[in-house]
mmCIF file of the N, C-alpha and C atoms, coordinates in Angstrom:
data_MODEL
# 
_entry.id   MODEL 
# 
loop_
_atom_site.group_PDB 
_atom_site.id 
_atom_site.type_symbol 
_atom_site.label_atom_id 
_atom_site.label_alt_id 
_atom_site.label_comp_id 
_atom_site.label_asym_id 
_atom_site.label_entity_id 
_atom_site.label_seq_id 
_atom_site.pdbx_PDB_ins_code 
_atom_site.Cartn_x 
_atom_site.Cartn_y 
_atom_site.Cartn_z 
_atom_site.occupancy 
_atom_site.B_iso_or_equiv 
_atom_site.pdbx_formal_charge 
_atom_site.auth_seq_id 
_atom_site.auth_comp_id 
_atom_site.auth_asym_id 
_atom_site.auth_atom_id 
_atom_site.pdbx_PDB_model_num 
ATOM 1   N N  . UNK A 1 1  ? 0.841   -1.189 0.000  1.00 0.00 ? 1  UNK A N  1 
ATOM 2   C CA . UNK A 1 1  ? 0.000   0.000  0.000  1.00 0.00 ? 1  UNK A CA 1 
ATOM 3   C C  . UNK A 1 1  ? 0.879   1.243  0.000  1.00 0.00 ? 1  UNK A C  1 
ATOM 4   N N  . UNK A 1 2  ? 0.421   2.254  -0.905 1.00 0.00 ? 2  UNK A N  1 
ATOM 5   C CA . UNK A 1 2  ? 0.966   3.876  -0.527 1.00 0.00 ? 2  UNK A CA 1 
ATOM 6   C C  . UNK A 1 2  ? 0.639   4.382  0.282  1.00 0.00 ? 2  UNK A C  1 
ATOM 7   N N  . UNK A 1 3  ? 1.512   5.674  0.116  1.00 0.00 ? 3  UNK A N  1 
ATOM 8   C CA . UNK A 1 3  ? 1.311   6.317  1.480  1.00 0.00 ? 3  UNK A CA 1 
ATOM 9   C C  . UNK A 1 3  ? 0.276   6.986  1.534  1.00 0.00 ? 3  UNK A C  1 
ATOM 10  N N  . UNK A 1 4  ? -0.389  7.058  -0.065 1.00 0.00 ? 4  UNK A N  1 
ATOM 11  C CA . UNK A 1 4  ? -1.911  8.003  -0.382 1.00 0.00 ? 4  UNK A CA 1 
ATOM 12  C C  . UNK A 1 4  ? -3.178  7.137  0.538  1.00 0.00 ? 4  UNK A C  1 
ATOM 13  N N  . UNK A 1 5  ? -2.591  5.684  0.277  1.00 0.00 ? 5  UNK A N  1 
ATOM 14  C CA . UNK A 1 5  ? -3.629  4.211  0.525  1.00 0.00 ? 5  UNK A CA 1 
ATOM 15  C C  . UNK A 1 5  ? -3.855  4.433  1.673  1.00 0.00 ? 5  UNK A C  1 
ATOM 16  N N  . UNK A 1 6  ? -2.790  4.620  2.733  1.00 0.00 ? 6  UNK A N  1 
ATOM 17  C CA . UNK A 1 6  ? -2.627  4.298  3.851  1.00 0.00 ? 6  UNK A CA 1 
ATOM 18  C C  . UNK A 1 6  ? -3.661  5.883  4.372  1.00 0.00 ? 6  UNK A C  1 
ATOM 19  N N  . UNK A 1 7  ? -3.416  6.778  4.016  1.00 0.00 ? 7  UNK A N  1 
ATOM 20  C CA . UNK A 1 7  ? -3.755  7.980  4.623  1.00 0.00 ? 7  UNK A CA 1 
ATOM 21  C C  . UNK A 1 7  ? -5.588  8.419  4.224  1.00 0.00 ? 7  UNK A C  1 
ATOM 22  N N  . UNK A 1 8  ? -5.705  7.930  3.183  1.00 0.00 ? 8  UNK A N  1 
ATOM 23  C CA . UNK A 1 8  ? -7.593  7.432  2.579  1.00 0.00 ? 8  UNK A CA 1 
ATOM 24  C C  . UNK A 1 8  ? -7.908  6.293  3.381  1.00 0.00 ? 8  UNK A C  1 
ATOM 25  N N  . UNK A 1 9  ? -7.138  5.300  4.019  1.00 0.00 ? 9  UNK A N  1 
ATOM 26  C CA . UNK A 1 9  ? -7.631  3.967  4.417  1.00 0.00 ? 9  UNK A CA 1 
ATOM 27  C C  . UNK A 1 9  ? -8.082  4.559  6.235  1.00 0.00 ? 9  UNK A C  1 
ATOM 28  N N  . UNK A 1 10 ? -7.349  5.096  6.273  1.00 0.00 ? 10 UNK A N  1 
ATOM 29  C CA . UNK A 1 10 ? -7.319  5.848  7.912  1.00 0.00 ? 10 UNK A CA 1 
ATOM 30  C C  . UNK A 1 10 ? -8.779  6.780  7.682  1.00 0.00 ? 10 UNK A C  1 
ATOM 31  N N  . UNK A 1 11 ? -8.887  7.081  7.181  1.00 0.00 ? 11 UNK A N  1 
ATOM 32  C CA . UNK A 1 11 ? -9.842  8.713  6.589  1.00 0.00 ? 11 UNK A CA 1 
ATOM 33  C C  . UNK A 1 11 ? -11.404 7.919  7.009  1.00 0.00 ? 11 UNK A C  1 
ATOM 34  N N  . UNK A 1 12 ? -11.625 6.822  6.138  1.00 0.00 ? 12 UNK A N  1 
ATOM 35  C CA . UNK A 1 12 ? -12.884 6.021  5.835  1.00 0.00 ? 12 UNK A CA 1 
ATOM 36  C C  . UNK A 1 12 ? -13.364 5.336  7.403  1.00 0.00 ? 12 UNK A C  1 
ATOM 37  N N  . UNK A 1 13 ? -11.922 4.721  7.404  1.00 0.00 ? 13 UNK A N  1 
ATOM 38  C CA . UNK A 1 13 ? -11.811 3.980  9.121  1.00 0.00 ? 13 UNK A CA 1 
ATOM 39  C C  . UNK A 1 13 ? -12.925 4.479  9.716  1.00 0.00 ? 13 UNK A C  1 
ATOM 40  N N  . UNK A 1 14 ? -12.205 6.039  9.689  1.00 0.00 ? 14 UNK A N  1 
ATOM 41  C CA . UNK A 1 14 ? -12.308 6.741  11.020 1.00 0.00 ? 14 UNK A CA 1 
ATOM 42  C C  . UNK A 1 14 ? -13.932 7.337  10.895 1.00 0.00 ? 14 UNK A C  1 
ATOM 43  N N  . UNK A 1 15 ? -14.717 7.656  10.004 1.00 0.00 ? 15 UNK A N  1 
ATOM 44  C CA . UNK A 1 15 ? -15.698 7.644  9.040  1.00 0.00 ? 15 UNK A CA 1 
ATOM 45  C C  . UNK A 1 15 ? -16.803 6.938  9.433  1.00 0.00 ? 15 UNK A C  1 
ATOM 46  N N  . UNK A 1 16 ? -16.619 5.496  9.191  1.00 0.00 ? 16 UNK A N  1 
ATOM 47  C CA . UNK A 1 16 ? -17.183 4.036  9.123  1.00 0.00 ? 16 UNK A CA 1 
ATOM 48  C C  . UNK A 1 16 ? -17.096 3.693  10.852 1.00 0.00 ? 16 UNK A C  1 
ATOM 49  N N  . UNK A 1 17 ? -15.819 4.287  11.588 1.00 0.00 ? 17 UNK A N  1 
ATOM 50  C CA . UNK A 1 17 ? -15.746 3.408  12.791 1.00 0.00 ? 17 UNK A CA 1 
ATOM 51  C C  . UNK A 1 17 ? -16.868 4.906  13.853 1.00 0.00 ? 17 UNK A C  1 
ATOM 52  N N  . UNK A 1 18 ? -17.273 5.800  13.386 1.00 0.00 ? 18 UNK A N  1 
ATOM 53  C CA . UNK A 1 18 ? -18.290 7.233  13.877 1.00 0.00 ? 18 UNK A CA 1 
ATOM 54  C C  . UNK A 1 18 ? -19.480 6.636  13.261 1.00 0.00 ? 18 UNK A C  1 
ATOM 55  N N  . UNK A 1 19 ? -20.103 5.832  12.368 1.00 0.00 ? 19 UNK A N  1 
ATOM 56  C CA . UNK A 1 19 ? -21.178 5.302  11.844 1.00 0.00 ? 19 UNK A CA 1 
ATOM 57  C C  . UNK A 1 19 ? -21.596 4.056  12.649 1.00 0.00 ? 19 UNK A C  1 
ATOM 58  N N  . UNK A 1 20 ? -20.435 2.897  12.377 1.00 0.00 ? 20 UNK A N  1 
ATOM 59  C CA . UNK A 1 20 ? -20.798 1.985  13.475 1.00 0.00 ? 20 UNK A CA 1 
ATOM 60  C C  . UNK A 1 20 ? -21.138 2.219  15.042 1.00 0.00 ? 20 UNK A C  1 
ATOM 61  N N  . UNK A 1 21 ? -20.541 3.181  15.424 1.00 0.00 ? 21 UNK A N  1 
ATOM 62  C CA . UNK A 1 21 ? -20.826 3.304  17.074 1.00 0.00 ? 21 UNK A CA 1 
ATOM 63  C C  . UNK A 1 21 ? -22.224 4.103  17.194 1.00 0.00 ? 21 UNK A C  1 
ATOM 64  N N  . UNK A 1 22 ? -22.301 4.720  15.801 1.00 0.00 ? 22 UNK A N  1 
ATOM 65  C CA . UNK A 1 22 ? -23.975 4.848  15.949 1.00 0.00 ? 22 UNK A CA 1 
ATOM 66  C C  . UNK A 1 22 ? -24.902 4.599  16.194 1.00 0.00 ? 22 UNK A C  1 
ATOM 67  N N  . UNK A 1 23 ? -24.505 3.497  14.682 1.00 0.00 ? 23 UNK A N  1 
ATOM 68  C CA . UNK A 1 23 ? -26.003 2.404  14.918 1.00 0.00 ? 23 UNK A CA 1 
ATOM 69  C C  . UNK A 1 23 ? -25.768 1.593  16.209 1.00 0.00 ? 23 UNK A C  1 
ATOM 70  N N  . UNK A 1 24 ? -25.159 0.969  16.685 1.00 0.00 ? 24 UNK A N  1 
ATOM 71  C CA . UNK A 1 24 ? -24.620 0.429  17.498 1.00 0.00 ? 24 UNK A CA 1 
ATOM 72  C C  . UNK A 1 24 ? -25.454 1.209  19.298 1.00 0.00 ? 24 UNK A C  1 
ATOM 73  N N  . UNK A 1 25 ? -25.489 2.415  19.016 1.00 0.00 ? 25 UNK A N  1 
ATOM 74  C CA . UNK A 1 25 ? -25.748 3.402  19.726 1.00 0.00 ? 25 UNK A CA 1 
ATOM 75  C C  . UNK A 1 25 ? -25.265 3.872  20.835 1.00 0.00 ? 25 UNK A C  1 
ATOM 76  N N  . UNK A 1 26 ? -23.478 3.704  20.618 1.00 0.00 ? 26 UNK A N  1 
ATOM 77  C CA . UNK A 1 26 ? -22.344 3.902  21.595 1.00 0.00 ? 26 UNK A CA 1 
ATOM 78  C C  . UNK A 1 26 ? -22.470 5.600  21.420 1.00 0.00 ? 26 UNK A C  1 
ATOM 79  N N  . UNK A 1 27 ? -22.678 5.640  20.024 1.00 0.00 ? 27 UNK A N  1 
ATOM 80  C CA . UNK A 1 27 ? -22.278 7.445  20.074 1.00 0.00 ? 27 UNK A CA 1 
ATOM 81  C C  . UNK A 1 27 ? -23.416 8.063  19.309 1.00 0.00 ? 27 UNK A C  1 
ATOM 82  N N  . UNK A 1 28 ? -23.917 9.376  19.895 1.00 0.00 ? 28 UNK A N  1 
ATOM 83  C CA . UNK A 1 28 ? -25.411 9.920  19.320 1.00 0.00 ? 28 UNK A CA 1 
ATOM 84  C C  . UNK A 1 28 ? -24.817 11.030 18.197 1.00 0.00 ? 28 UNK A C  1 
ATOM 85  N N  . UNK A 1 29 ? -25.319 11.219 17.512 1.00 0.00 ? 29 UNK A N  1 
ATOM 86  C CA . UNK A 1 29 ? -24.586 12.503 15.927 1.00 0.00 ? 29 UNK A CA 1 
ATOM 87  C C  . UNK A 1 29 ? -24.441 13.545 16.853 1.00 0.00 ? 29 UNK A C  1 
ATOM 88  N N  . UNK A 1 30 ? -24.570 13.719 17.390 1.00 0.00 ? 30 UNK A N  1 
ATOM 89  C CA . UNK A 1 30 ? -24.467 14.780 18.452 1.00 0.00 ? 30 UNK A CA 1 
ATOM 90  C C  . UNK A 1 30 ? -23.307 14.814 19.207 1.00 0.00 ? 30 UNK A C  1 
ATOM 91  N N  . UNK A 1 31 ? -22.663 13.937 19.482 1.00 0.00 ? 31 UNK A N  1 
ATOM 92  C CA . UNK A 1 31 ? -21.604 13.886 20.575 1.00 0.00 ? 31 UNK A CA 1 
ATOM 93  C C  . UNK A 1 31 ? -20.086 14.574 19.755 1.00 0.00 ? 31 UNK A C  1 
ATOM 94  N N  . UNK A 1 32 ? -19.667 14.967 20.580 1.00 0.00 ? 32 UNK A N  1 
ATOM 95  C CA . UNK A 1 32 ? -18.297 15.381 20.131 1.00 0.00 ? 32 UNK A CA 1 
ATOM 96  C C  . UNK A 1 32 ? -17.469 14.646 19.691 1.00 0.00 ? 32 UNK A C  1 
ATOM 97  N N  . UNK A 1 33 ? -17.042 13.233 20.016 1.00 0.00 ? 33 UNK A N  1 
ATOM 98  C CA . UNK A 1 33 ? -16.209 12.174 19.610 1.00 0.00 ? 33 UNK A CA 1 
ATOM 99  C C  . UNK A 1 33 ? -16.743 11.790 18.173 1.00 0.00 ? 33 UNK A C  1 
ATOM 100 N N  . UNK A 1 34 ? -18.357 11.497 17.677 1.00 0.00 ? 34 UNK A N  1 
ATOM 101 C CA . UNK A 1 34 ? -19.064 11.313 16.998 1.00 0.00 ? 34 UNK A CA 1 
ATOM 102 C C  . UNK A 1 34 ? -18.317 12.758 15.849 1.00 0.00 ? 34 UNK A C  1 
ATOM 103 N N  . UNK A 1 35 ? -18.106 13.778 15.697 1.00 0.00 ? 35 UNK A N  1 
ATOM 104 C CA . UNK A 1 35 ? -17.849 14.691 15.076 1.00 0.00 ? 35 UNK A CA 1 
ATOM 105 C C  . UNK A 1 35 ? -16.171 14.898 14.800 1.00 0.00 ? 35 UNK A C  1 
ATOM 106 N N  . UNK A 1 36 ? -15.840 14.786 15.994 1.00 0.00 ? 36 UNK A N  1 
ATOM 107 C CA . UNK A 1 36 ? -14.720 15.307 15.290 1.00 0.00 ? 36 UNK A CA 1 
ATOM 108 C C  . UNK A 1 36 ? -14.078 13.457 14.725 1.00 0.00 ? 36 UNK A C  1 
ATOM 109 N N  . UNK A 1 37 ? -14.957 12.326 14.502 1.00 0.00 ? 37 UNK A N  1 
ATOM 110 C CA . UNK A 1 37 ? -14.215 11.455 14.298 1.00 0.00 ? 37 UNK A CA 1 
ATOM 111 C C  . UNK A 1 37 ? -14.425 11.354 12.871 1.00 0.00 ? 37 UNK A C  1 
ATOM 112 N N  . UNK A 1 38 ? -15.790 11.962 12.173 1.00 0.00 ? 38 UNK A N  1 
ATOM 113 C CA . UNK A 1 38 ? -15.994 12.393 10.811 1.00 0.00 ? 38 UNK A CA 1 
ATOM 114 C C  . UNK A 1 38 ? -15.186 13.641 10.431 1.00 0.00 ? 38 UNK A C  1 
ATOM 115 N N  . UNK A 1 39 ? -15.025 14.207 11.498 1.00 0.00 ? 39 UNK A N  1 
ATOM 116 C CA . UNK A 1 39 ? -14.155 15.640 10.902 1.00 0.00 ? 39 UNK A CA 1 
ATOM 117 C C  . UNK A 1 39 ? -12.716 15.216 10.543 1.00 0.00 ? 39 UNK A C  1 
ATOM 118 N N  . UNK A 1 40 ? -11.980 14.344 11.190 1.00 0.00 ? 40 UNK A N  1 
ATOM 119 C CA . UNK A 1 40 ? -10.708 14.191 11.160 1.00 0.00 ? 40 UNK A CA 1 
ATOM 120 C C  . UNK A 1 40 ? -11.197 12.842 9.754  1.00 0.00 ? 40 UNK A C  1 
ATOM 121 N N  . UNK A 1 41 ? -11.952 12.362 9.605  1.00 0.00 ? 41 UNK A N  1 
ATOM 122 C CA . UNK A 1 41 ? -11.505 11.047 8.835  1.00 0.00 ? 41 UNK A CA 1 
ATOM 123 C C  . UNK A 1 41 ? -11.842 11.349 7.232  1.00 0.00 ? 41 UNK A C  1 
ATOM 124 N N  . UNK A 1 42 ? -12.646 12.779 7.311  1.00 0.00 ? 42 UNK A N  1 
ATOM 125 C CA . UNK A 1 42 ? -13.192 13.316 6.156  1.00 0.00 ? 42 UNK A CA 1 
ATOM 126 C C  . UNK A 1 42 ? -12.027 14.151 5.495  1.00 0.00 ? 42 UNK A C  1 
ATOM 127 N N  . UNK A 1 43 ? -11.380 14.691 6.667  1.00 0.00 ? 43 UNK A N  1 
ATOM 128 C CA . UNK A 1 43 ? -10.258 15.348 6.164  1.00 0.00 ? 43 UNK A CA 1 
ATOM 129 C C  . UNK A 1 43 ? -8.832  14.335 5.314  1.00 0.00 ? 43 UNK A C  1 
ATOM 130 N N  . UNK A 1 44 ? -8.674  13.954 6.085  1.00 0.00 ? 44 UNK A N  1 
ATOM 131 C CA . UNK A 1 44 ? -7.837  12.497 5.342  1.00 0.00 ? 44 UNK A CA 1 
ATOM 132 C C  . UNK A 1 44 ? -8.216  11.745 4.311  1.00 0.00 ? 44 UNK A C  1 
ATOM 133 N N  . UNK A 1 45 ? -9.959  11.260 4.034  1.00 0.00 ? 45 UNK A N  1 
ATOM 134 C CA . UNK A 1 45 ? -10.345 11.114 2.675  1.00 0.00 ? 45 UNK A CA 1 
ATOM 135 C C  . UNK A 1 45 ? -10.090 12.071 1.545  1.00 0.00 ? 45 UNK A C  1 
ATOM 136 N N  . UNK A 1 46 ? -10.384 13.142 2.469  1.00 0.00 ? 46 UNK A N  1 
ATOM 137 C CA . UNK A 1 46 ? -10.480 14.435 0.976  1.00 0.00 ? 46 UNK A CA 1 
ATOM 138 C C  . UNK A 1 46 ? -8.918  14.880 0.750  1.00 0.00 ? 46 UNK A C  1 
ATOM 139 N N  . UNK A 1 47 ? -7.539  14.419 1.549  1.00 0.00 ? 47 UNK A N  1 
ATOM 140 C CA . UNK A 1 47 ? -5.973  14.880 1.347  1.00 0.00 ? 47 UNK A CA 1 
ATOM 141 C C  . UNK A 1 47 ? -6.304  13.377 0.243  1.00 0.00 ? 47 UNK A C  1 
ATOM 142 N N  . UNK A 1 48 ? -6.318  12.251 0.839  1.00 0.00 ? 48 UNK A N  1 
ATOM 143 C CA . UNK A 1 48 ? -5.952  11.423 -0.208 1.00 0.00 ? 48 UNK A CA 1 
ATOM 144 C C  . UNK A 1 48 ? -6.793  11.389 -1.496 1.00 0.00 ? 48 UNK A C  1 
ATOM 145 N N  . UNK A 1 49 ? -7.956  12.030 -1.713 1.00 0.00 ? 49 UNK A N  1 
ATOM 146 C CA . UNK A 1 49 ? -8.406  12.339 -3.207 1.00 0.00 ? 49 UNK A CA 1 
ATOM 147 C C  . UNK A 1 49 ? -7.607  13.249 -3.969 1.00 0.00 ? 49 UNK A C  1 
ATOM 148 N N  . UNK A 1 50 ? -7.119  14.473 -2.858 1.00 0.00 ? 50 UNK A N  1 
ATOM 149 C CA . UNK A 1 50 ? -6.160  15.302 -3.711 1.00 0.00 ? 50 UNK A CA 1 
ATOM 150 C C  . UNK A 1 50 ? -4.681  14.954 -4.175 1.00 0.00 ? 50 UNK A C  1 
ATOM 151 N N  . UNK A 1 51 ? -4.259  14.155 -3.618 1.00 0.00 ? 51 UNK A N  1 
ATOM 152 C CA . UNK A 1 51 ? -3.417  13.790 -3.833 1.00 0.00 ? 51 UNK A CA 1 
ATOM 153 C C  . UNK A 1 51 ? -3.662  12.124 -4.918 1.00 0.00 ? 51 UNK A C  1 
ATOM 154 N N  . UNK A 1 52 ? -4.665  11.545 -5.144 1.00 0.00 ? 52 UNK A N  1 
ATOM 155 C CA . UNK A 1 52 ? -4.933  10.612 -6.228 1.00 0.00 ? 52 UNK A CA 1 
ATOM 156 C C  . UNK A 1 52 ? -6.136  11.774 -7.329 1.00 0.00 ? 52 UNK A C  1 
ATOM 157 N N  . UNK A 1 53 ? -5.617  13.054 -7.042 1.00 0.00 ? 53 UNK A N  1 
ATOM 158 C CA . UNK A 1 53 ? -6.375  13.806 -8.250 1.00 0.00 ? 53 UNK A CA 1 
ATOM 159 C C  . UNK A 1 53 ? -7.507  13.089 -8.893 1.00 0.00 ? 53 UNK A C  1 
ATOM 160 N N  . UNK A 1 54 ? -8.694  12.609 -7.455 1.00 0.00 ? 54 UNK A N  1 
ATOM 161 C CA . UNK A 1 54 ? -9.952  12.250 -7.970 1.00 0.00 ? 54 UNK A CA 1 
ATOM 162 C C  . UNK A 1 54 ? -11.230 13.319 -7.515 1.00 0.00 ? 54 UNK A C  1 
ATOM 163 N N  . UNK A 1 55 ? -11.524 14.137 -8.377 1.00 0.00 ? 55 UNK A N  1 
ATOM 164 C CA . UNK A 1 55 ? -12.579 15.058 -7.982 1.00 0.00 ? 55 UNK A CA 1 
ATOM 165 C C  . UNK A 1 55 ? -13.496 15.170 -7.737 1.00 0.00 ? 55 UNK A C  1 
ATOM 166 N N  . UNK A 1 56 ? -14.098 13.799 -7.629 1.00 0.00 ? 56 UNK A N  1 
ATOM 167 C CA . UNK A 1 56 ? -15.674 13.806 -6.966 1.00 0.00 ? 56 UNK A CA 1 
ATOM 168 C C  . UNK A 1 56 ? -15.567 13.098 -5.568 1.00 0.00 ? 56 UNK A C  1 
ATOM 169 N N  . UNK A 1 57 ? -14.388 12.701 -5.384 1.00 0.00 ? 57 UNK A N  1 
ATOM 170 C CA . UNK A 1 57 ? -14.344 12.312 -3.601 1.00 0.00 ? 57 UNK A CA 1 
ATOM 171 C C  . UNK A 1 57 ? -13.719 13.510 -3.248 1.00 0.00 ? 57 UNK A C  1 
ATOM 172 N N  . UNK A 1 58 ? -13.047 14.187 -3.770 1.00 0.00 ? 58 UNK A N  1 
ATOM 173 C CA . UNK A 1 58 ? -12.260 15.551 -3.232 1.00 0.00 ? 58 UNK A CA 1 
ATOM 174 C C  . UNK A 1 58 ? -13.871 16.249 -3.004 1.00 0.00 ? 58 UNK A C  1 
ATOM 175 N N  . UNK A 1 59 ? -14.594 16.467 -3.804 1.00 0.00 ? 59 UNK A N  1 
ATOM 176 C CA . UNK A 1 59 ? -16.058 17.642 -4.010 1.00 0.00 ? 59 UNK A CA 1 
ATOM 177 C C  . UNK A 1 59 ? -16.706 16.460 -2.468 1.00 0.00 ? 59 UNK A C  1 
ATOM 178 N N  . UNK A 1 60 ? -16.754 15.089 -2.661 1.00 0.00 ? 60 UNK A N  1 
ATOM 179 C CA . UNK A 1 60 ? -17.761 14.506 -1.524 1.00 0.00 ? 60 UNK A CA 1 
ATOM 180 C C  . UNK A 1 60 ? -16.793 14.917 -0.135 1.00 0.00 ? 60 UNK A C  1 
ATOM 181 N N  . UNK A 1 61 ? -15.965 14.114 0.149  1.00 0.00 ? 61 UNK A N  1 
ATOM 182 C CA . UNK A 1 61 ? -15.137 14.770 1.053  1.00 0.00 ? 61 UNK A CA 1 
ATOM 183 C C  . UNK A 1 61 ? -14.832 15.799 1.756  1.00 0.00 ? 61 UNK A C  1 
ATOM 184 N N  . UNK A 1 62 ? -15.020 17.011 0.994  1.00 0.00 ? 62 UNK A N  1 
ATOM 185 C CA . UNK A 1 62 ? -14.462 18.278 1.220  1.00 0.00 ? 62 UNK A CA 1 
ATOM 186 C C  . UNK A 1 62 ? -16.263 18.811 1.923  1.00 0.00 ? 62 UNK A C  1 
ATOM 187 N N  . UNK A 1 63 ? -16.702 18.369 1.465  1.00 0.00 ? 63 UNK A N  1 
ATOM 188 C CA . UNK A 1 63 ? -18.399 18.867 2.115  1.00 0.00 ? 63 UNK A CA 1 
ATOM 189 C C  . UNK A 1 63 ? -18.836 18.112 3.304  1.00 0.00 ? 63 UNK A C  1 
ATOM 190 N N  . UNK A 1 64 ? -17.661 17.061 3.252  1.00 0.00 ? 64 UNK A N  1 
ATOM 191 C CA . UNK A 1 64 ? -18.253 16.108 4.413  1.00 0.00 ? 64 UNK A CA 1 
ATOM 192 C C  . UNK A 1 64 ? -17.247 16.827 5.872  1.00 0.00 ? 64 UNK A C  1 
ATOM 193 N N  . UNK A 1 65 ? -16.408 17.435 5.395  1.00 0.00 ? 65 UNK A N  1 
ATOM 194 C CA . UNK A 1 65 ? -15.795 18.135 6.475  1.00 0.00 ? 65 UNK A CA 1 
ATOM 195 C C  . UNK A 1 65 ? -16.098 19.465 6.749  1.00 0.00 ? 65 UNK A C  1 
ATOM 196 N N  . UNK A 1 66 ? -16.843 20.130 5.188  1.00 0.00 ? 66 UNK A N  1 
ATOM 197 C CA . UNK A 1 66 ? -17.620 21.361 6.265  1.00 0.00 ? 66 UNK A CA 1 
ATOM 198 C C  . UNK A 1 66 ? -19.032 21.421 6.727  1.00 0.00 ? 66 UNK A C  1 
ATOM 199 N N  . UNK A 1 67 ? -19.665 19.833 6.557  1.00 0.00 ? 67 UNK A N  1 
ATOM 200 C CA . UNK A 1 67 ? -20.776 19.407 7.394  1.00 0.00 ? 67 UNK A CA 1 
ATOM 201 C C  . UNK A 1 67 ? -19.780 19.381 8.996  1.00 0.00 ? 67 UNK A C  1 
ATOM 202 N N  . UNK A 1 68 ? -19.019 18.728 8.971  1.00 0.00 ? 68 UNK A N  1 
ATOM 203 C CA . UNK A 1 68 ? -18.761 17.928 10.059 1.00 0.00 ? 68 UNK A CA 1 
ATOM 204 C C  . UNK A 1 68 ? -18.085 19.481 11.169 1.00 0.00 ? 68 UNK A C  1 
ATOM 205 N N  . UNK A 1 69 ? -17.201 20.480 10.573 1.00 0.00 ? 69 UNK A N  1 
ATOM 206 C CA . UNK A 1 69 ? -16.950 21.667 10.852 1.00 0.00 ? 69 UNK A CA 1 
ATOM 207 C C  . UNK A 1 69 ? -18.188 22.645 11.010 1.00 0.00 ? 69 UNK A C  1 
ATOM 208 N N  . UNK A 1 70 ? -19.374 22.302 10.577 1.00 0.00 ? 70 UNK A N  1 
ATOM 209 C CA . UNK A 1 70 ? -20.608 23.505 10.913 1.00 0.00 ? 70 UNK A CA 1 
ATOM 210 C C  . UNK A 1 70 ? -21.083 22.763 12.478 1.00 0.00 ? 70 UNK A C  1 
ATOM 211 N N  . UNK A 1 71 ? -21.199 21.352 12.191 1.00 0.00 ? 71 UNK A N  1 
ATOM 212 C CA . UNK A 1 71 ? -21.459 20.442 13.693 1.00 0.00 ? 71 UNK A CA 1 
ATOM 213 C C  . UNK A 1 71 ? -20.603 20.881 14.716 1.00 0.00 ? 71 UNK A C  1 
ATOM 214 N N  . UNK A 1 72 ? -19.327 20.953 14.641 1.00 0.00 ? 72 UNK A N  1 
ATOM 215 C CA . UNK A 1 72 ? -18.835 21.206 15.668 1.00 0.00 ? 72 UNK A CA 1 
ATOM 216 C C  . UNK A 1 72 ? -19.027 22.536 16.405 1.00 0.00 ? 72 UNK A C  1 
ATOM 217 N N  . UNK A 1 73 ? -18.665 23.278 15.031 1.00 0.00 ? 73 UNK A N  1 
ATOM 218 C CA . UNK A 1 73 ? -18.676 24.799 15.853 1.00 0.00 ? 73 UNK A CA 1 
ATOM 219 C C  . UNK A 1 73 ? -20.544 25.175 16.565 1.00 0.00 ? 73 UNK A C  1 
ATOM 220 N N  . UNK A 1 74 ? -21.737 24.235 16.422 1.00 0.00 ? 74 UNK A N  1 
ATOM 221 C CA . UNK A 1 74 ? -22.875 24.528 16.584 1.00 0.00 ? 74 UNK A CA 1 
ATOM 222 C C  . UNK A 1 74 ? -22.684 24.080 17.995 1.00 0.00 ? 74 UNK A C  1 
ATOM 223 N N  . UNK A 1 75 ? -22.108 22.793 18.059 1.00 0.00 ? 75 UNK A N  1 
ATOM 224 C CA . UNK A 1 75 ? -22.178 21.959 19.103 1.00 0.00 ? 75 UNK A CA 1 
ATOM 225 C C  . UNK A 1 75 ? -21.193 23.457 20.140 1.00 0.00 ? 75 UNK A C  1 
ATOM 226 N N  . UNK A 1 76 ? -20.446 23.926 20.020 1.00 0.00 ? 76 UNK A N  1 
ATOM 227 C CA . UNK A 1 76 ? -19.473 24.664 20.854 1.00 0.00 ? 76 UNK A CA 1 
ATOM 228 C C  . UNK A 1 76 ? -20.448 26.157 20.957 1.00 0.00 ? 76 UNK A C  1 
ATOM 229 N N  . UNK A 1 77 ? -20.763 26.321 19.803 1.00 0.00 ? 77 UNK A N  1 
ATOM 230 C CA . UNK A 1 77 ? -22.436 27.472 20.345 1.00 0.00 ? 77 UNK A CA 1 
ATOM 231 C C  . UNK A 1 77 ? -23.044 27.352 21.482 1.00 0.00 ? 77 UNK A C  1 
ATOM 232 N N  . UNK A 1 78 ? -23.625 25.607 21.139 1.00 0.00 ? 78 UNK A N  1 
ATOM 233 C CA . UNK A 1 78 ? -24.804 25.338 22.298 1.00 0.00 ? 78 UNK A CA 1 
ATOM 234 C C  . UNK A 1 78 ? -23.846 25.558 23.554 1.00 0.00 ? 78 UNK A C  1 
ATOM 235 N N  . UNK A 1 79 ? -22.610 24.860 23.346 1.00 0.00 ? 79 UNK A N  1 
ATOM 236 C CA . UNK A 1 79 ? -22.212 24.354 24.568 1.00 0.00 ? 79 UNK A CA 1 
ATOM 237 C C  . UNK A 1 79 ? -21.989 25.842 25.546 1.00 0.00 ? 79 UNK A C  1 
ATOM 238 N N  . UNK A 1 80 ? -21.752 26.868 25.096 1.00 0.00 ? 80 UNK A N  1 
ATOM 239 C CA . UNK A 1 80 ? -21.492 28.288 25.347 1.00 0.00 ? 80 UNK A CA 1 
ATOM 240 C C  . UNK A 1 80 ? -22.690 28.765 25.902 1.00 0.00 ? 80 UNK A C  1 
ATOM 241 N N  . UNK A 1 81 ? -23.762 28.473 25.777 1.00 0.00 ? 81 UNK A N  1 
ATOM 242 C CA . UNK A 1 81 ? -25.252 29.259 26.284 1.00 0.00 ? 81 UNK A CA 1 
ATOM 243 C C  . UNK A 1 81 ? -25.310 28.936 27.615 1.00 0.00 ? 81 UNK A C  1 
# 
């Protein structure tokens, strides 16, 4: 595996392993671990699209981290009131 493989393979993980603890119902979309574990794994999908110059996971990716970046900073709103 490359080092692109390795750094997209981490990205999805991290993605897939914030989905499973979902359903699962370890972690609610709401929780902070739940967010920043799509924020960090979205970010690493969308470096390794740019770097395998594929533009529709770079375009999916890149939205999945400023979903996951509007969550957080809402979640740090609420948490502020």
């Amino acid at each position: 595996m490359t080092y692109t493989d390795w750094i997209g393979s981490i990205g999805v993980f991290l993605i897939l392993l914030a989905y499973f603890l979902n359903v699962i119902g370890t972690l609610n979309h709401k929780d902070i671990t739940f967010i920043i574990l799509n924020l960090i794994g979205a970010t690493l999908a969308c470096i390794a699209s740019v770097l395998l110059d594929y533009v529709p996971f770079i375009i999916l990716e890149g939205a999945w981290v400023l979903v996951s970046l509007y969550a957080l900073l809402t979640l740090k709103k609420s948490k502020l009131k």
